[in-house]
C-alpha positions as CSV (number, residue, x, y, z in Angstrom):
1,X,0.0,0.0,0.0
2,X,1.1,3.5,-0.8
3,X,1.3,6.4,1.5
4,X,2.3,9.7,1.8
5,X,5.7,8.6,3.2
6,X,6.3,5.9,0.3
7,X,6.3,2.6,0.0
8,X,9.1,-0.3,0.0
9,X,8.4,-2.8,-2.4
10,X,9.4,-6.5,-1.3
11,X,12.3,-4.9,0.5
12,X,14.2,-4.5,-2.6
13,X,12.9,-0.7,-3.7
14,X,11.8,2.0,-2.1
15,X,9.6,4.7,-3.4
16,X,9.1,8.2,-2.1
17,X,5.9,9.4,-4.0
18,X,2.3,8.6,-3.5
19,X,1.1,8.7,-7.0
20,X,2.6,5.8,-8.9
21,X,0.1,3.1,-9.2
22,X,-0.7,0.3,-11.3
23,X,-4.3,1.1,-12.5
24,X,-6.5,-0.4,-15.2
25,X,-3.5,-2.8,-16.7
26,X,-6.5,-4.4,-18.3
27,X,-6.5,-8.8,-18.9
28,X,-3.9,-10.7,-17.8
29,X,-0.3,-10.1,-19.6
30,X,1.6,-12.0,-21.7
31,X,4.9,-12.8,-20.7
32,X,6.6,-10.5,-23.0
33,X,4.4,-7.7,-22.0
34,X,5.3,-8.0,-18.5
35,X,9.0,-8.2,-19.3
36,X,8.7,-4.8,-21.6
37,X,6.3,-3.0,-18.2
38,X,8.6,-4.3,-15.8
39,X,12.1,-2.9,-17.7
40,X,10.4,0.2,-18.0
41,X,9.0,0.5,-14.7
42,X,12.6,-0.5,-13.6
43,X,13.9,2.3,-16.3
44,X,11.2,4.8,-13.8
45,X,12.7,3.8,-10.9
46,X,16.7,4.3,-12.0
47,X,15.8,7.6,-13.3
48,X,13.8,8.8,-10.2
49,X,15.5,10.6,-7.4
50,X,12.5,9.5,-5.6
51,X,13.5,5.5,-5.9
52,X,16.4,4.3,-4.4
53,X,17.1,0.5,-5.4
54,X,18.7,-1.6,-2.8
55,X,19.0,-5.0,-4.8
56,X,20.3,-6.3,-8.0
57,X,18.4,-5.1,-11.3
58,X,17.0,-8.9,-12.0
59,X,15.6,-9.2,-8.7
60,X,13.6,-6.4,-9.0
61,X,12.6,-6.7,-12.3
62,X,10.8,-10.3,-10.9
63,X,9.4,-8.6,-7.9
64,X,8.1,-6.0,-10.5
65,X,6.7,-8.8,-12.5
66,X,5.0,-10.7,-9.0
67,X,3.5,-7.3,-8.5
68,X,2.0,-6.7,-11.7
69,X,0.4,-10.4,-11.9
70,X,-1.0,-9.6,-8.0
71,X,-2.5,-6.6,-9.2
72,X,-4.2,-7.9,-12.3
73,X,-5.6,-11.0,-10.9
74,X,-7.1,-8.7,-7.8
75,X,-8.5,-6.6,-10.1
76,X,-10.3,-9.6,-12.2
77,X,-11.3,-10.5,-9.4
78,X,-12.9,-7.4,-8.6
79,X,-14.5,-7.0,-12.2
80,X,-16.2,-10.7,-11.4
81,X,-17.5,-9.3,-8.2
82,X,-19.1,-5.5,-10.0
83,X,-20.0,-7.5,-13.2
84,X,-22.1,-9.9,-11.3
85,X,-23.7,-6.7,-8.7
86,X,-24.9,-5.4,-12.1
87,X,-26.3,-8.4,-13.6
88,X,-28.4,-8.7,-10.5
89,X,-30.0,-5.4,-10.8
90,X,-33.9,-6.1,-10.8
91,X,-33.8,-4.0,-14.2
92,X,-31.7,-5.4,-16.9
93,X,-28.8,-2.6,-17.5
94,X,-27.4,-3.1,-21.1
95,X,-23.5,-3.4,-21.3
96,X,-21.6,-1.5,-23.0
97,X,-24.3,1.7,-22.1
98,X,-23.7,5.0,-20.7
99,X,-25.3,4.2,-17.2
100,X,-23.8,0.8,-17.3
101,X,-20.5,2.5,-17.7
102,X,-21.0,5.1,-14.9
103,X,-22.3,2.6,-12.6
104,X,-19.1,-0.6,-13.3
105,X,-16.9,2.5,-12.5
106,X,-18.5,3.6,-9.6
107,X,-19.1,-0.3,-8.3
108,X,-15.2,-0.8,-9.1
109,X,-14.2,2.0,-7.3
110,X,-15.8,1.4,-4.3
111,X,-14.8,-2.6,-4.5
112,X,-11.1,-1.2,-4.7
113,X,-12.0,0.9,-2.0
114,X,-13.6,-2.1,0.3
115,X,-10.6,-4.4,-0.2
116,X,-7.7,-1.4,0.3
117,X,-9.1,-1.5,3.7
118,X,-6.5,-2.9,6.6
């Protein structure tokens, strides 16, 4: 979890700023497509005065990668959960809609909310 103060990541990074976050990463990645994320996040975190890495680059590039597959299935999991609270809505709301849209954001957000909770 992220704070004001900053956050160390598996013991191997820590970062000083509370508004990096992994958000809407979408399906699950391929493994190529978490190697390219996680050598750019690891590009980030070289370049950042903020970031200050205290193990070797290939252990944090696989503690990047564990990180990234955490968030994504949390989040899946998550889209399950609002997906279903919509489908049980007594009046049928059609995918894809504008209200449908405002209310799977809305449900997500406070889902994320829910389970961010210590």
């Amino acid at each position: 979890m992220l704070n004001e103060r900053g956050v160390e990541i598996g013991g191997i990074c820590s970062i000083h700023h509370s508004s990096f976050l992994l958000h809407n990463l979408g399906a699950m990645l391929s493994d190529d497509k978490a190697s390219h994320l996680s050598h750019l996040i690891l590009g980030a975190f070289k370049k950042s005065a903020l970031c200050r890495l205290k193990e070797e680059d290939g252990r944090v590039l696989r503690e990047i990668k564990r990180v990234l597959a955490s968030e994504l299935v949390l989040e899946e999991g998550i889209d399950r959960k609002v997906r279903a609270r919509l489908a049980s809505y007594s009046r049928p709301i059609a995918e894809g809609s504008a209200e449908w849209d405002v209310l799977y954001r809305k449900t997500f957000e406070e889902e994320q909310r829910k389970q961010s909770k210590p």
